[in-house]
OpenMM code with the backbone's topology and positions (N, CA, C; nanometers):
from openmm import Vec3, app, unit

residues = "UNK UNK UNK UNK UNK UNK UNK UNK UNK UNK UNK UNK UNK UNK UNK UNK UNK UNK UNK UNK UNK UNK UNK UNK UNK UNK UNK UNK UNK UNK UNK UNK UNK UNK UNK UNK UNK UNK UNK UNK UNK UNK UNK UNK UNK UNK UNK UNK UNK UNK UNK UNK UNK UNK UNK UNK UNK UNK UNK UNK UNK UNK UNK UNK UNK UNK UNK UNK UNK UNK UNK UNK UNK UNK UNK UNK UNK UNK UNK UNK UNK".split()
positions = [
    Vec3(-0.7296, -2.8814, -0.1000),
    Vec3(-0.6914, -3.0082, -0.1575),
    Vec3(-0.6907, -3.1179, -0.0514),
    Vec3(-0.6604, -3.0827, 0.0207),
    Vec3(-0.6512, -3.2017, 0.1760),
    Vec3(-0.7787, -3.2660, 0.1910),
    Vec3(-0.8692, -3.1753, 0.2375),
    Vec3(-1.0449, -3.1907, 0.2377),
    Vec3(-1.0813, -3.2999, 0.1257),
    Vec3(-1.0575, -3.3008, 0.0334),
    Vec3(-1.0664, -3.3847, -0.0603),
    Vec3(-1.0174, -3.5012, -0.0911),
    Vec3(-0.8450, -3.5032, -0.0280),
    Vec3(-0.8151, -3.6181, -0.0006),
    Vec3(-0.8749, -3.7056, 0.1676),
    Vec3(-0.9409, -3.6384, 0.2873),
    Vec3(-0.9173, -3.6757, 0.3343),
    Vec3(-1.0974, -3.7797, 0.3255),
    Vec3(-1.1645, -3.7057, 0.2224),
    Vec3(-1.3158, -3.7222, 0.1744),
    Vec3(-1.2798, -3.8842, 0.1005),
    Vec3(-1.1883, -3.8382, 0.0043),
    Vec3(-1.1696, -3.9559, -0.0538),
    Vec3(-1.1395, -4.1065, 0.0375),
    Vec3(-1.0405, -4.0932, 0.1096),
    Vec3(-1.0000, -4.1910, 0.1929),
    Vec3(-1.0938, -4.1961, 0.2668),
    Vec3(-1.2242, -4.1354, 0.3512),
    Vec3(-1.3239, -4.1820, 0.4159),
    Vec3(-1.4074, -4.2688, 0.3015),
    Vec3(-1.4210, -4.1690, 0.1953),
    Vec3(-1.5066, -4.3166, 0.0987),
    Vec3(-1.4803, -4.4623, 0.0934),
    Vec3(-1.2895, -4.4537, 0.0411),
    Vec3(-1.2418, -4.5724, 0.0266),
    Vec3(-1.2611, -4.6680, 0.1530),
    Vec3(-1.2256, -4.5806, 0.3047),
    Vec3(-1.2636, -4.6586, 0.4087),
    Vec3(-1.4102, -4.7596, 0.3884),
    Vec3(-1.5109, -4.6506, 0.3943),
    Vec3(-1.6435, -4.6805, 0.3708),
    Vec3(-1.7072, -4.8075, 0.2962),
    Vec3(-1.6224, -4.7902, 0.2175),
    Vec3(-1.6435, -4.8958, 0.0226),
    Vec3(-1.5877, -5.0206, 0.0981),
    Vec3(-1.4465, -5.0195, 0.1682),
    Vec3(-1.3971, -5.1565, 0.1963),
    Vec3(-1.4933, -5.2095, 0.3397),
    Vec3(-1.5168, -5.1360, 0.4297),
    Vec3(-1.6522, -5.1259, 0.5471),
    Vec3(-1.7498, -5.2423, 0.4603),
    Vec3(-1.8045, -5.1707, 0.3714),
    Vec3(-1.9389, -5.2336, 0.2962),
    Vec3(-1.9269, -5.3484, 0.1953),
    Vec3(-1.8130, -5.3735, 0.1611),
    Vec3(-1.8023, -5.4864, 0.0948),
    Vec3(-1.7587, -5.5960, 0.1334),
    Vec3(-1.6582, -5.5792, 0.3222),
    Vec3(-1.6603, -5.6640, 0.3548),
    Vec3(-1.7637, -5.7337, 0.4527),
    Vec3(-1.8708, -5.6348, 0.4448),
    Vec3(-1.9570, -5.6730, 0.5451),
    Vec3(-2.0857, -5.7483, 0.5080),
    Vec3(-2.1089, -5.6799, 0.3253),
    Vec3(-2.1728, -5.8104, 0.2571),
    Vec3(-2.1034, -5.9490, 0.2310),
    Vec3(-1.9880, -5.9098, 0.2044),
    Vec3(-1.9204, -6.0775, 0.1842),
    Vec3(-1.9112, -6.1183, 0.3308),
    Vec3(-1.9180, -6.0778, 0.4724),
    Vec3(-1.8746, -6.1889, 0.5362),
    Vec3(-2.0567, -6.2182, 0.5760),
    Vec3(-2.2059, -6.1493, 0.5484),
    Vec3(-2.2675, -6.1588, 0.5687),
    Vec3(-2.3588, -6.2825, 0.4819),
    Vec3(-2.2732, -6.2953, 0.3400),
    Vec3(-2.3097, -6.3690, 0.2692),
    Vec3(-2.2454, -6.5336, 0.2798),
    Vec3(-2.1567, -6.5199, 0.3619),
    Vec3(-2.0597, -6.6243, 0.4191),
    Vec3(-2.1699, -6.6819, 0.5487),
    Vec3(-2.2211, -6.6303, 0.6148),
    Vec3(-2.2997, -6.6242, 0.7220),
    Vec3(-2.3833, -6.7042, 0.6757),
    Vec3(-2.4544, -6.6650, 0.5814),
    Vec3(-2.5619, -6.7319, 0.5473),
    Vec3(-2.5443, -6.8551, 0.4384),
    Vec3(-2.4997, -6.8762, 0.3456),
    Vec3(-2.4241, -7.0031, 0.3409),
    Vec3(-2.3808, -7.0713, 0.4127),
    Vec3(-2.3106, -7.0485, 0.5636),
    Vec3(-2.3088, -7.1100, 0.6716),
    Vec3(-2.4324, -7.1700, 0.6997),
    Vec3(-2.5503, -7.1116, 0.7668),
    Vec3(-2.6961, -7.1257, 0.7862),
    Vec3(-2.7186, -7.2316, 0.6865),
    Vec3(-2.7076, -7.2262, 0.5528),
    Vec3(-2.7792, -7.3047, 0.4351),
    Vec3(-2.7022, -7.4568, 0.4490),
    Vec3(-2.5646, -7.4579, 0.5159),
    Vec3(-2.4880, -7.5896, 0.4995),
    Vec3(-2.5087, -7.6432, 0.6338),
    Vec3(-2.5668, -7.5812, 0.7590),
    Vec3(-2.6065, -7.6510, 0.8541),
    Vec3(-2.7140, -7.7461, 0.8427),
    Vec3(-2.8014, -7.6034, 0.7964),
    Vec3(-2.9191, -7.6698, 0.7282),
    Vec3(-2.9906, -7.8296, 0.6983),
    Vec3(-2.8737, -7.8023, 0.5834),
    Vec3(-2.8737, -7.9330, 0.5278),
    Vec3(-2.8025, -8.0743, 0.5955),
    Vec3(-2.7225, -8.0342, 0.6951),
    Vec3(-2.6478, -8.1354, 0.7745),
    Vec3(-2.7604, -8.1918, 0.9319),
    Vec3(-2.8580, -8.1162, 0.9118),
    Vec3(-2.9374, -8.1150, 1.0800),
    Vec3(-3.0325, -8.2266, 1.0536),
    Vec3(-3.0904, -8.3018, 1.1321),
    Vec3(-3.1742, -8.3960, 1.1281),
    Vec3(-3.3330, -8.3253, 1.0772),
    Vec3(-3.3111, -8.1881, 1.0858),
    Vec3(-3.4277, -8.1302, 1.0041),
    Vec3(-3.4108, -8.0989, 0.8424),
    Vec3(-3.2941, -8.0937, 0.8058),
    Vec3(-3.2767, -8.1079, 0.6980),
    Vec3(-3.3598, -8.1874, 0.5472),
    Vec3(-3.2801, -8.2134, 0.4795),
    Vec3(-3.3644, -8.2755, 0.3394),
    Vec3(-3.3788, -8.4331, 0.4251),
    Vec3(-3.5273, -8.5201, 0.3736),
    Vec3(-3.4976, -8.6609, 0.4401),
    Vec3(-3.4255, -8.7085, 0.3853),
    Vec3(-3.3950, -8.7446, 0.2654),
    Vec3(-3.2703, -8.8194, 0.2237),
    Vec3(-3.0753, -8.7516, 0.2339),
    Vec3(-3.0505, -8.7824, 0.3869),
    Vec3(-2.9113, -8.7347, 0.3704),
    Vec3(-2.8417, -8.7459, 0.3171),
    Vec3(-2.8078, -8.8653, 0.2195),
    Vec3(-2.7065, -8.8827, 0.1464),
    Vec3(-2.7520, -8.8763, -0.0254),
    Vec3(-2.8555, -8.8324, -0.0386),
    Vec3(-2.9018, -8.8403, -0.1922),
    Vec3(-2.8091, -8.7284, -0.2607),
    Vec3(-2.7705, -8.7909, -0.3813),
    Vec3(-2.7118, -8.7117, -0.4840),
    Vec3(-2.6875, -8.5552, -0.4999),
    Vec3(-2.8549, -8.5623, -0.4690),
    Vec3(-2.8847, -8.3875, -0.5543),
    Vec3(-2.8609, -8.3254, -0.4065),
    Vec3(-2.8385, -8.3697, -0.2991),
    Vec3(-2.8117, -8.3003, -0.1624),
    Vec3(-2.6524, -8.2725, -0.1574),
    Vec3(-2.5660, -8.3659, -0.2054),
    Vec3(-2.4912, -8.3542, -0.2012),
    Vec3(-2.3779, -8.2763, -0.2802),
    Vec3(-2.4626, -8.2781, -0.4406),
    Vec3(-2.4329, -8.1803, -0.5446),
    Vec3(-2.5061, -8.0385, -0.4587),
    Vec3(-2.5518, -8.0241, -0.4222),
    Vec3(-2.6473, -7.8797, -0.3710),
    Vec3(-2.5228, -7.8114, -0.2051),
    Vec3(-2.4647, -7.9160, -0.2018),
    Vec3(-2.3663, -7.9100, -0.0455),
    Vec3(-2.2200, -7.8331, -0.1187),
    Vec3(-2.1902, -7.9210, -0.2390),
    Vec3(-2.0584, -7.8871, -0.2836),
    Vec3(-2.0999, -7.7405, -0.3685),
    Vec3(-2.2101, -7.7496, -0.4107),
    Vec3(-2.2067, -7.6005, -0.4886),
    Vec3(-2.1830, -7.4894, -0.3405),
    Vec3(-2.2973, -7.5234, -0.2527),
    Vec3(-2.2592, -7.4061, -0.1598),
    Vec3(-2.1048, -7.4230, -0.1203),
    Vec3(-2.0457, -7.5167, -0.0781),
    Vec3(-1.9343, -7.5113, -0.0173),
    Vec3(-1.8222, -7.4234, -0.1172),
    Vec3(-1.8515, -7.4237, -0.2602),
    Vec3(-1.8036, -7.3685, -0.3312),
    Vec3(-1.7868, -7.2321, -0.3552),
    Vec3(-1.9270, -7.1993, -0.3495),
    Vec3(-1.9367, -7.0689, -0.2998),
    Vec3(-1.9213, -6.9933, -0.2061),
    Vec3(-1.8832, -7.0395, -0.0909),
    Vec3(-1.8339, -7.0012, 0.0434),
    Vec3(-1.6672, -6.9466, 0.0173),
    Vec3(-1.6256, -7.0652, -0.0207),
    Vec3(-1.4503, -7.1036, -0.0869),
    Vec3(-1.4242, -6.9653, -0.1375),
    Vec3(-1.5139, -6.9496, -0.2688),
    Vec3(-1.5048, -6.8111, -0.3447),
    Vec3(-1.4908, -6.6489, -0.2887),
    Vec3(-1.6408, -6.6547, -0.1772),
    Vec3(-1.6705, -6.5388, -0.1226),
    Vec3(-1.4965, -6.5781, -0.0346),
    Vec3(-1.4776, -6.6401, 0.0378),
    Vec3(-1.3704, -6.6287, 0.1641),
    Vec3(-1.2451, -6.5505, 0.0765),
    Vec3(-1.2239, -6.6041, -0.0207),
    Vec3(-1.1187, -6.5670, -0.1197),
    Vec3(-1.1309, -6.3842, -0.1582),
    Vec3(-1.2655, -6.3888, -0.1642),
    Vec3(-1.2717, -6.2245, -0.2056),
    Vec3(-1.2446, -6.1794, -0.1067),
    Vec3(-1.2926, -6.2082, 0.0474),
    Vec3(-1.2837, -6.1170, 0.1472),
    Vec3(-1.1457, -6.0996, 0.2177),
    Vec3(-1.0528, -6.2109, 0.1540),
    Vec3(-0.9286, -6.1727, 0.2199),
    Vec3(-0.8787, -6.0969, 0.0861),
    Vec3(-0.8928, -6.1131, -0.0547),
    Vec3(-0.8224, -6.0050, -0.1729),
    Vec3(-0.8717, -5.8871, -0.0829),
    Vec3(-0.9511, -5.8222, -0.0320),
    Vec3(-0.9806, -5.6789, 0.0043),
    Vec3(-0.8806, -5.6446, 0.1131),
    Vec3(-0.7933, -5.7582, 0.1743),
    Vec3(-0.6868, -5.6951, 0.2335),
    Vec3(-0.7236, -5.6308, 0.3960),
    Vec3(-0.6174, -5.6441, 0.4735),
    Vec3(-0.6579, -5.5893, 0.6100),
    Vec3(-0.7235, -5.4753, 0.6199),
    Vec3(-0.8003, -5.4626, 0.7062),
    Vec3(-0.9074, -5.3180, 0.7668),
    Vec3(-0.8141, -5.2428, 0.7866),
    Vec3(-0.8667, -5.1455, 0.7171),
    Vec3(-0.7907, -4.9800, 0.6541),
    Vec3(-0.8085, -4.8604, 0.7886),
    Vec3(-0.8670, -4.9286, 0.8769),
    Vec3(-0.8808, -4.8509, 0.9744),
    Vec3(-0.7281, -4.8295, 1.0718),
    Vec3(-0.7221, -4.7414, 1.1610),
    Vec3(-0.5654, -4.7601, 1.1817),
    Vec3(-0.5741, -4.8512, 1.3274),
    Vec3(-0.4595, -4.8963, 1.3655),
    Vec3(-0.5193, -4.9810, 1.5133),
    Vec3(-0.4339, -4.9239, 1.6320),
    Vec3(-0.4734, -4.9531, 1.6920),
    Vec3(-0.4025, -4.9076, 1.8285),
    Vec3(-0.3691, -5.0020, 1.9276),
    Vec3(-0.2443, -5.0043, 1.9912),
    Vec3(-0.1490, -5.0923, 2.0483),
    Vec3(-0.1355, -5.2208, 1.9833),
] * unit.nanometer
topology = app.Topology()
chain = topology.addChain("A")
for resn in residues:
    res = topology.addResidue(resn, chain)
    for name in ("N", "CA", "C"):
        topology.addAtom(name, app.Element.getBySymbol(name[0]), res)
């Protein structure tokens, strides 16, 4: 029975490993996409509308992912000192 619990809790480790590593990877890159758009290589019109609607959606979505990645709660790993 142990073996099984201790299988289980490596999964659960595993599962929270991999989900926070797509959400902070997807944070990453929404990062990338809002520089992007802020760099003198960016869209030519900096201040046009649809740049700025296109800024707040990502920023929105950043907001969201950040929110999930702290609900998953501190790393389940144990720490030392």
């Amino acid at each position: 029975m142990r073996e099984s619990m201790r299988g289980g809790r490596e999964r659960n480790i595993m599962r929270w490993e991999l989900r926070a590593t797509l959400l902070r990877d997807q944070i990453a890159r929404l990062d990338e996409r809002l520089a992007h758009l802020d760099s003198p290589d960016g869209p030519n019109v900096p201040d046009a509308p649809a740049q700025r609607a296109q800024r707040d959606k990502l920023l929105a979505q950043r907001v969201q992912l950040a929110r999930e990645l702290d609900a998953l709660g501190p790393d389940p790993h144990a720490k030392m000192g």
